[in-house]
Backbone of each chain as ProteinMPNN parsed JSONL, in Angstrom:
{"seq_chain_A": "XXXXXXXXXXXXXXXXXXXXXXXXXXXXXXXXXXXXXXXXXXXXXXXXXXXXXXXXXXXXXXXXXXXXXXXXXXXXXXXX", "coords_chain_A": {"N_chain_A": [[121.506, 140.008, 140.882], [124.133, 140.347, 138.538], [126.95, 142.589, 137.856], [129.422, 143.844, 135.675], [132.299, 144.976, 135.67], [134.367, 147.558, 133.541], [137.615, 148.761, 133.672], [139.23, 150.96, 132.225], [142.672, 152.32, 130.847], [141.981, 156.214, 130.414], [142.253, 156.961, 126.598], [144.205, 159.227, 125.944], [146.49, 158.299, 128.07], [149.595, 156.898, 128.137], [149.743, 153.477, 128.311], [151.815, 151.429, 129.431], [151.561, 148.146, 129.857], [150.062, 147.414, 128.452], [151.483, 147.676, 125.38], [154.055, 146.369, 126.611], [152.322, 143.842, 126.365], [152.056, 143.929, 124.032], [154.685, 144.099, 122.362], [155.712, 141.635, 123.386], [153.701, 140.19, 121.994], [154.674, 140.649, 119.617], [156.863, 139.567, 118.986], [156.237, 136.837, 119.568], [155.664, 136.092, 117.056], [153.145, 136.74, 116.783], [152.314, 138.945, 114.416], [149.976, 140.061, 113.53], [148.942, 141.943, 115.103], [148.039, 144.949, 116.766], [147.818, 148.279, 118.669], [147.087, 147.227, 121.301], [145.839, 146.94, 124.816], [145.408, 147.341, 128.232], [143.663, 146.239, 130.948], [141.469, 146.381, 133.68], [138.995, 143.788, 134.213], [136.059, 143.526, 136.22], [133.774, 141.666, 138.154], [130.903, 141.543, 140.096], [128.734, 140.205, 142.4], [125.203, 141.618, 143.117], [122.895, 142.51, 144.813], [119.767, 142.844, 145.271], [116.827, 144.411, 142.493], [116.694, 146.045, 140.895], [117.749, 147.366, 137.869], [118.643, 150.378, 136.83], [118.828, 151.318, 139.574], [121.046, 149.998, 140.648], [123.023, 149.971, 138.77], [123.813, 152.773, 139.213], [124.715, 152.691, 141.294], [126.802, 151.023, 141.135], [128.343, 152.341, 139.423], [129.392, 154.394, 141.62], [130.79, 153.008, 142.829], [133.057, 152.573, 141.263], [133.286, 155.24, 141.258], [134.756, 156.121, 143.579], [136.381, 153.787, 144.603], [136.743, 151.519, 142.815], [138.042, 152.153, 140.293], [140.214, 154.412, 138.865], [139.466, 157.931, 138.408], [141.238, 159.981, 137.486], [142.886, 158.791, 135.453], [141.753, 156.97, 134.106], [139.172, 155.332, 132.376], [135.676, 153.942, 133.019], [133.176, 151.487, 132.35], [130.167, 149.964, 132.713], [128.034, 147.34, 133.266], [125.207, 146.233, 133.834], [123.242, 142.953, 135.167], [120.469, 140.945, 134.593]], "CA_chain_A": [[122.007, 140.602, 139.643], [125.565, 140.161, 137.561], [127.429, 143.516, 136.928], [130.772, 143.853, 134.853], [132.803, 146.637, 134.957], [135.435, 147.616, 132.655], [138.353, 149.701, 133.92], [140.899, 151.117, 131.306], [143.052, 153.913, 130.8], [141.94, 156.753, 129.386], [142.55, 156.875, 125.559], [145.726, 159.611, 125.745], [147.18, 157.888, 129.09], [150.301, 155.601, 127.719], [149.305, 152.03, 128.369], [153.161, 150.254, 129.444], [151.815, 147.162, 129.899], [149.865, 147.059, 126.58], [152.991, 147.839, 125.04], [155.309, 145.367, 126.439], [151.968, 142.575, 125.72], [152.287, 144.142, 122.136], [156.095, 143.591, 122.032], [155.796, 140.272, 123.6], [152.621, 139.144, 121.077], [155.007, 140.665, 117.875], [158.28, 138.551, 119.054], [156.246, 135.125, 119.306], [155.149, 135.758, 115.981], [151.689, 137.254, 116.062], [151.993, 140.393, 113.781], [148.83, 140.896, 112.874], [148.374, 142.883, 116.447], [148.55, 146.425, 117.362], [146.9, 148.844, 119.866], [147.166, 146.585, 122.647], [145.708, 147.537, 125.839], [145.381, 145.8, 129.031], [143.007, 147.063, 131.681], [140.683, 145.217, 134.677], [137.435, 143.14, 134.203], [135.405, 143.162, 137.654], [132.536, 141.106, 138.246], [130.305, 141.194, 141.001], [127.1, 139.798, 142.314], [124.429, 142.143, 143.434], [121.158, 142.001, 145.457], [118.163, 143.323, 145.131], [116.205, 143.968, 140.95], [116.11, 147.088, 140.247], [118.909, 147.751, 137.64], [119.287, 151.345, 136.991], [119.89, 151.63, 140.733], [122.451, 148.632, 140.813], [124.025, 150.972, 137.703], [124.413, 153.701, 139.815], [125.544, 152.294, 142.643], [128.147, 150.31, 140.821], [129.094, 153.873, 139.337], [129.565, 155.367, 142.207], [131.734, 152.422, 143.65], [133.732, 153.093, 140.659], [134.123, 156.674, 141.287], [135.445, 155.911, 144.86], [137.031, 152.478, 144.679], [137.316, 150.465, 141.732], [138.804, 153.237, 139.337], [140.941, 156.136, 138.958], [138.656, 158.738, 137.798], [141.76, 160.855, 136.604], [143.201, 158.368, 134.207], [140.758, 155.979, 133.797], [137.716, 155.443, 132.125], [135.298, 152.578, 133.193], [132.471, 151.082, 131.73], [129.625, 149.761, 134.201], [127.313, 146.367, 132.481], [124.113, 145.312, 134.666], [122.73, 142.028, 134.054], [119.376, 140.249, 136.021]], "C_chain_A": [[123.513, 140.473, 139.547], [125.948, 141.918, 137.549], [129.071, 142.98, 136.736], [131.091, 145.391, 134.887], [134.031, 146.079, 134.283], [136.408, 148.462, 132.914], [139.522, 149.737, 132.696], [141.52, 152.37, 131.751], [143.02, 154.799, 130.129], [142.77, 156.537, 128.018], [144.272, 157.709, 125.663], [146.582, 159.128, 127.204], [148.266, 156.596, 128.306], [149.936, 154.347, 128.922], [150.692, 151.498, 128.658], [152.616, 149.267, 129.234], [150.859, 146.184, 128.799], [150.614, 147.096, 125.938], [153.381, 146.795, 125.527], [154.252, 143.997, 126.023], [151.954, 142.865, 124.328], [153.353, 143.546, 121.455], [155.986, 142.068, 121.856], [155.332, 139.548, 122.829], [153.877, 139.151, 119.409], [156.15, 139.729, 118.405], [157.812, 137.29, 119.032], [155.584, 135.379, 118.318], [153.88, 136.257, 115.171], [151.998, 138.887, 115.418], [150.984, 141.266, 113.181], [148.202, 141.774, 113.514], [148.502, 144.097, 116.641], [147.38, 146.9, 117.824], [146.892, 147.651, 120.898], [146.926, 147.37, 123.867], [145.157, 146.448, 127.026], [144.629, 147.114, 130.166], [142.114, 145.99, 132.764], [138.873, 145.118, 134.295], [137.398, 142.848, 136.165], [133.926, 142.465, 137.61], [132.035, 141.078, 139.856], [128.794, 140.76, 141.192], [126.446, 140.942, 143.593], [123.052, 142.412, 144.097], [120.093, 142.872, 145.767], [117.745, 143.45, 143.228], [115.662, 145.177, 140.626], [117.578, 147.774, 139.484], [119.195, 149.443, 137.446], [119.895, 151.462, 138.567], [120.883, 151.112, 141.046], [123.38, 149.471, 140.081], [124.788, 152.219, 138.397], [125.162, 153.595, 140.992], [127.075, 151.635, 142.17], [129.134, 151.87, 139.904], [130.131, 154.146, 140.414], [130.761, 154.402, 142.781], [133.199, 152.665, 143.141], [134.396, 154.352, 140.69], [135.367, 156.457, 142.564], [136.33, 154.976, 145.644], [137.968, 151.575, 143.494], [138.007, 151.347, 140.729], [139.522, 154.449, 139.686], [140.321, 157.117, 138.331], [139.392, 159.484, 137.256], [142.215, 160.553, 135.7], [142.783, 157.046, 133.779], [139.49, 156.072, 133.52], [136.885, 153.793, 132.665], [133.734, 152.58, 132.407], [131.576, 149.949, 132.842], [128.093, 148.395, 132.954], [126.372, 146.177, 134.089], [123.315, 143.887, 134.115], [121.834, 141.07, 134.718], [119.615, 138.838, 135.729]], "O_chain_A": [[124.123, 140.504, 140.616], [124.992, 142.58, 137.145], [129.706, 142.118, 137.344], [130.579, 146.428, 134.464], [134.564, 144.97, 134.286], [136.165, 149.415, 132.173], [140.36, 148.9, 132.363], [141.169, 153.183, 132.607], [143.753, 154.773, 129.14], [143.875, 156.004, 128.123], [145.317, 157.075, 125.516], [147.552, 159.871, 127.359], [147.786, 155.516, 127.96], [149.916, 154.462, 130.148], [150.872, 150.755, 127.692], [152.968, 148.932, 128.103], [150.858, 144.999, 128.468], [150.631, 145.937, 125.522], [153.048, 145.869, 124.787], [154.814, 143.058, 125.461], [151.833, 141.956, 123.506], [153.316, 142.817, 120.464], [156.084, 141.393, 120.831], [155.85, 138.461, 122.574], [153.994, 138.298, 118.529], [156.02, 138.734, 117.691], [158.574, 136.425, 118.599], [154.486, 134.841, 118.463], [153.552, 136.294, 113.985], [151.844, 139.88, 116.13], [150.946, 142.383, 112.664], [147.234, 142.399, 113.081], [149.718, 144.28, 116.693], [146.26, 146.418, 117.652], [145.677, 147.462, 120.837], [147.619, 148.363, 124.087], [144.706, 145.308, 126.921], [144.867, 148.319, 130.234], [142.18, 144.782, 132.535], [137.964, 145.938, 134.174], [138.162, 142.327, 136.977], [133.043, 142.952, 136.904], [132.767, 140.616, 140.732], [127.883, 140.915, 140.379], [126.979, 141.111, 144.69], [122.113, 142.465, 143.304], [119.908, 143.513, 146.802], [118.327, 142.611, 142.541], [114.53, 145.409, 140.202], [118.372, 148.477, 140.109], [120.194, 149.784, 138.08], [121.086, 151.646, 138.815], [121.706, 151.701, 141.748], [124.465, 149.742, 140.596], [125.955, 152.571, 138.226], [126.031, 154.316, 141.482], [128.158, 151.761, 142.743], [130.333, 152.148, 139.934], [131.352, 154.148, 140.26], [131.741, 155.007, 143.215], [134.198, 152.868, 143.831], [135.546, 154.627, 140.349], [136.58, 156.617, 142.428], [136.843, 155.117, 146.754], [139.129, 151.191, 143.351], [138.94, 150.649, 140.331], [139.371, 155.241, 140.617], [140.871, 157.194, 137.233], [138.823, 160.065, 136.332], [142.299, 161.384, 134.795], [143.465, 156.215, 133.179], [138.696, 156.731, 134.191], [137.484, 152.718, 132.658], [133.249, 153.616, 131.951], [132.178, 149.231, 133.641], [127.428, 148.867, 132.031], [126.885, 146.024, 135.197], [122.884, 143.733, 132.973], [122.404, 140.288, 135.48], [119.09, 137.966, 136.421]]}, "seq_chain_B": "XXXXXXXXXXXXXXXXXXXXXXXXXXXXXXXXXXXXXXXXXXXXXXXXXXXXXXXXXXXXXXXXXXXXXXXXXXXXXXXX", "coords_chain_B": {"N_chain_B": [[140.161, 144.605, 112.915], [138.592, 143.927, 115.592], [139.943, 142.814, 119.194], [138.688, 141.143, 122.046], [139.945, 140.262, 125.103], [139.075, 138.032, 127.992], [140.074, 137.406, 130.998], [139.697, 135.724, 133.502], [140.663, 134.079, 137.049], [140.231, 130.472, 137.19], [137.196, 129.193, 138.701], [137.767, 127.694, 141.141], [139.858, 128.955, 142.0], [141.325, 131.16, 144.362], [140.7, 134.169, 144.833], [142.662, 136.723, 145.666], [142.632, 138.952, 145.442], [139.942, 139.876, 144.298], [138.623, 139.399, 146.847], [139.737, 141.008, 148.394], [138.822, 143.745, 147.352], [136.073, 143.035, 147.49], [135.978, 143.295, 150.411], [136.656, 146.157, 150.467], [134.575, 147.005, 149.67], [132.487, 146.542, 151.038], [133.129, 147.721, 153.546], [133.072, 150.648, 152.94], [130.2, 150.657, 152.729], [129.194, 149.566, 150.938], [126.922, 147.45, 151.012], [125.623, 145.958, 149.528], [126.835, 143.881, 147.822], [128.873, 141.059, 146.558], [130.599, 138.203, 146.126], [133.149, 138.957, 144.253], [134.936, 139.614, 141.666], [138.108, 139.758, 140.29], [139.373, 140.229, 137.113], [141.237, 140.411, 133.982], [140.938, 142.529, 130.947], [141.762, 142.588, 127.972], [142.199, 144.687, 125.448], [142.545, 144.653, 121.515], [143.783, 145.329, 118.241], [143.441, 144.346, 115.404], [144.915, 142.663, 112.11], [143.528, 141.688, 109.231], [140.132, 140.303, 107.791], [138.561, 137.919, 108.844], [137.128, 136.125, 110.965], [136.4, 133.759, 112.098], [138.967, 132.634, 112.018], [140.741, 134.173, 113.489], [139.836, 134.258, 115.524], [140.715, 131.86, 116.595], [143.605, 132.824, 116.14], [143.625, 134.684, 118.665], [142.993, 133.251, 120.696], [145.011, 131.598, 120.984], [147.317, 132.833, 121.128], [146.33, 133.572, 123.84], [146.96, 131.472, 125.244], [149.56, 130.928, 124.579], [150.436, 133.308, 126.271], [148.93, 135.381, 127.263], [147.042, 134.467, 128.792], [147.429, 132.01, 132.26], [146.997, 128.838, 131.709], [146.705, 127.128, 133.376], [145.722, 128.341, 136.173], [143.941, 130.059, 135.011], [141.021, 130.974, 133.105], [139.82, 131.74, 130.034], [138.003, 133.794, 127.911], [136.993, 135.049, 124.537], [136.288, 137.404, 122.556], [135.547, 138.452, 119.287], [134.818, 141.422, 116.937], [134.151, 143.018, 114.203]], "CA_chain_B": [[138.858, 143.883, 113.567], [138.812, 144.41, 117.292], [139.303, 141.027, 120.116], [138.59, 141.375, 123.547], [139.813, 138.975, 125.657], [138.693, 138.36, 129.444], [141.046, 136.562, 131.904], [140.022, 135.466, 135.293], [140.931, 132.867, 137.778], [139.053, 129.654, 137.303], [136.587, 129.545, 139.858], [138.132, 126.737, 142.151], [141.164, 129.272, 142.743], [140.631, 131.735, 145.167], [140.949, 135.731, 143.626], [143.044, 136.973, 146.947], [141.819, 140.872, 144.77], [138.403, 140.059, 144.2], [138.399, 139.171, 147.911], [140.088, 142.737, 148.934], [138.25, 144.864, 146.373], [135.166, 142.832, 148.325], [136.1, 143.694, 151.724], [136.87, 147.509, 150.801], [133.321, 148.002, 149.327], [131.784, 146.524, 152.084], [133.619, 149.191, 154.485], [132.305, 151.619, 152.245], [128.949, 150.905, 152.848], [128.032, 148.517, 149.867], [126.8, 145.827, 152.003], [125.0, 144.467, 148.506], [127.887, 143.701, 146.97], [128.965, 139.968, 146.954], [131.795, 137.521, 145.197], [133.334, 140.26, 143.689], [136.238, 138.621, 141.408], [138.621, 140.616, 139.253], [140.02, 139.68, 136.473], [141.759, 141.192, 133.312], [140.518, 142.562, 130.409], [142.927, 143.005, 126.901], [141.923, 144.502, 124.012], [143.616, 144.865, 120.469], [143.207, 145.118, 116.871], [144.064, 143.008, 114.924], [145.045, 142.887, 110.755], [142.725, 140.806, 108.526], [138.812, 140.043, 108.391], [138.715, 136.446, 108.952], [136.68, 136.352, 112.181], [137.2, 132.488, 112.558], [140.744, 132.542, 112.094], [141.263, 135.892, 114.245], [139.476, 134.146, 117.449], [141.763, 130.634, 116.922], [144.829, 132.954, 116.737], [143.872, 135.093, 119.919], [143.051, 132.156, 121.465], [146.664, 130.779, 120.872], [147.889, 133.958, 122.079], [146.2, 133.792, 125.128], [147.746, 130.443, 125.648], [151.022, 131.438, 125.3], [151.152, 135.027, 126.681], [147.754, 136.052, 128.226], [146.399, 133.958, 130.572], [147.602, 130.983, 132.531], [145.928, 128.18, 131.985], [146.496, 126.401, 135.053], [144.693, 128.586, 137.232], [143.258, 130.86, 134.27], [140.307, 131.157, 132.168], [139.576, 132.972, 129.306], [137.006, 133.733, 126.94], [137.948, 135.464, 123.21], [135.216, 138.005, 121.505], [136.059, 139.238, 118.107], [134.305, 142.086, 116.557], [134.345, 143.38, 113.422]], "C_chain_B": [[139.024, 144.024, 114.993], [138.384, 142.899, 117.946], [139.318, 141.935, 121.2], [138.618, 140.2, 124.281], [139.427, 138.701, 127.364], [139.266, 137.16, 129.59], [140.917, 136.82, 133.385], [140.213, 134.272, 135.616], [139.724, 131.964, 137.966], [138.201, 129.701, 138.844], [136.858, 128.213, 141.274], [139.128, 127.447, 143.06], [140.457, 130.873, 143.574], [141.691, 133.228, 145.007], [141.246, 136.161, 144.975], [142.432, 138.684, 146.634], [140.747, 140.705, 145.437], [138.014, 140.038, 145.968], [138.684, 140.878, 148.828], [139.288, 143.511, 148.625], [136.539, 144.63, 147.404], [134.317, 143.543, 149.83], [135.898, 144.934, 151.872], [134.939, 147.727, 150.937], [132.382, 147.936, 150.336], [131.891, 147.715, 153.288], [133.3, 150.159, 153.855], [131.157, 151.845, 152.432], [128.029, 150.071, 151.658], [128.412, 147.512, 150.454], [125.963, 144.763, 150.396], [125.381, 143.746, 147.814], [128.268, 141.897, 147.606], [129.747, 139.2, 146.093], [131.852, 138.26, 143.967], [134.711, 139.186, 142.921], [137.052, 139.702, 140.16], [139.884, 140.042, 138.22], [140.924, 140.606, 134.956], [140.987, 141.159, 132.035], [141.335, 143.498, 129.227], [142.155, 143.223, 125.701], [142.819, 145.345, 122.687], [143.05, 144.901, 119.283], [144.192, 144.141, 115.99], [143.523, 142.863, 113.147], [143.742, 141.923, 110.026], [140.636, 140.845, 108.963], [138.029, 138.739, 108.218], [138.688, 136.13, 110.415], [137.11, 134.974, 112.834], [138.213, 132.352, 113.12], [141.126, 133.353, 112.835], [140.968, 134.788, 115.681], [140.237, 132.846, 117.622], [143.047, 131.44, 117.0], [145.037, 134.137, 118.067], [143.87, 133.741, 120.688], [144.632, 131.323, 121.556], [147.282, 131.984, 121.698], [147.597, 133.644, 123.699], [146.666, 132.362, 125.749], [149.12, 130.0, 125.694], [151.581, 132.089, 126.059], [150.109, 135.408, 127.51], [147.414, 135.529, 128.709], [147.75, 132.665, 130.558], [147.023, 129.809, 132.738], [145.766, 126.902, 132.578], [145.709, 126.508, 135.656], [143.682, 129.554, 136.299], [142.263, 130.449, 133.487], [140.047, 131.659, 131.589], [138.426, 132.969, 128.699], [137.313, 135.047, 125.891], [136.284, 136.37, 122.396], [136.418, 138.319, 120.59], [134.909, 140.016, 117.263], [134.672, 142.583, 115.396], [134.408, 145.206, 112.989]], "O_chain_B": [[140.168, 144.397, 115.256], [137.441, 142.142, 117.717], [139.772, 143.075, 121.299], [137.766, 139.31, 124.271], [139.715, 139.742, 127.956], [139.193, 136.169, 128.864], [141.504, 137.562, 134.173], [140.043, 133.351, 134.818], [138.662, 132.234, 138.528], [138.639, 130.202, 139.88], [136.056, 128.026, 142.189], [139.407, 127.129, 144.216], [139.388, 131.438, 143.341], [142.917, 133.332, 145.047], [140.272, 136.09, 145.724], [141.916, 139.415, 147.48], [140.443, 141.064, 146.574], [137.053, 140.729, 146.308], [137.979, 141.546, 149.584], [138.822, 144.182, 149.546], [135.926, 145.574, 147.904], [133.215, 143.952, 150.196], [135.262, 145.349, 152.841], [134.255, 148.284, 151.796], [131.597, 148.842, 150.619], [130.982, 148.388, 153.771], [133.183, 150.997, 154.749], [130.755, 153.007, 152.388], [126.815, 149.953, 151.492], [129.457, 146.869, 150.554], [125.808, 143.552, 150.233], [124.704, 142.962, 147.149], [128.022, 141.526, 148.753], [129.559, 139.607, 144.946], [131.08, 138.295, 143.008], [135.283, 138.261, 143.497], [136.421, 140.288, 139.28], [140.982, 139.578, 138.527], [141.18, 141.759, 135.305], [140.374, 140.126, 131.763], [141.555, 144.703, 129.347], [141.585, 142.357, 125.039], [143.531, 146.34, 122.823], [141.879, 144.546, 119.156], [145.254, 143.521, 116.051], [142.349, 142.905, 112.781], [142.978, 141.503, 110.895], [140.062, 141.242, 109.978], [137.016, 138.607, 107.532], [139.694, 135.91, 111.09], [137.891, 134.883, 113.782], [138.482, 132.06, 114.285], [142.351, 133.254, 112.9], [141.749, 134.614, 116.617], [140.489, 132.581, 118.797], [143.821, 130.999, 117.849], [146.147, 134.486, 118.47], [144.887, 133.321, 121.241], [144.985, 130.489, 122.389], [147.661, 131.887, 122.866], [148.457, 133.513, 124.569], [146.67, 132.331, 126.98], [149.701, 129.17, 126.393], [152.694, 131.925, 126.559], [150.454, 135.818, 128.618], [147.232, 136.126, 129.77], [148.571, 132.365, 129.691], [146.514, 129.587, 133.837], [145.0, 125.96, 132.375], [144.913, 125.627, 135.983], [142.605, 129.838, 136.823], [142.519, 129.349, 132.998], [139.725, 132.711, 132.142], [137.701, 132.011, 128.971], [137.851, 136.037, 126.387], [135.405, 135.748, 121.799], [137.623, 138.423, 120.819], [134.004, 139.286, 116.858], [135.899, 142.679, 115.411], [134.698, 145.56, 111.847]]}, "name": "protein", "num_of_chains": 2, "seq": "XXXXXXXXXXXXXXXXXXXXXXXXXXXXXXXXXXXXXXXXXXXXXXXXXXXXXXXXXXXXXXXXXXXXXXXXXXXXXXXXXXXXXXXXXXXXXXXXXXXXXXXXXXXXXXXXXXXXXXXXXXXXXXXXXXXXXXXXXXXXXXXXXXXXXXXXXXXXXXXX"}
């Protein structure tokens, strides 16, 4: 099995480095941009076929590894 | 309209992260875990609703400013 996680930062946590790719996108020109946020894609491969448990497990890795549970939200994809 | 863009290292180059993030989970105790690769994940809004035209000018973006596309790869959703 495929999962994807999605790590951001919570919604009221300022984002810097969305911001300065905001700045950076409006100075070469693109203005049609705003909200910019920049956050980590993880992919891993998984073994065994039973996805809720793959879900929870990749949770939990999240709680304890891959994320900051105080200013981060993540987002957890399974995929056979 | 909302893009989301995902930026990891083509798969020839070798993710020195994905390789750490690997190692930890294993010391953790997720032995099922396996080519773990981490990459980035930007998202923005973006003026107009001209889905075409929106994913040719992230895509330019991300070829100036968001990835590198030496060792980078991307791939460009756009949502409405």
């Amino acid at each position: 099995m495929k999962a994807v996680v999605h790590v951001f930062l919570k919604p009221g946590v300022l984002d810097v480095q969305g911001k300065a790719v905001e700045s950076a996108l409006n100075g070469l020109g693109f203005s049609a941009v705003s909200n910019v946020r920049v956050g980590r894609a993880i992919t891993l491969d998984f073994a065994g076929d039973d996805v809720p448990a793959a879900k929870a497990e990749v949770a939990t890795m999240c709680e304890r590894l891959l994320a900051n549970p105080v200013i981060e939200s993540y987002r957890v994809e399974v995929e056979t």
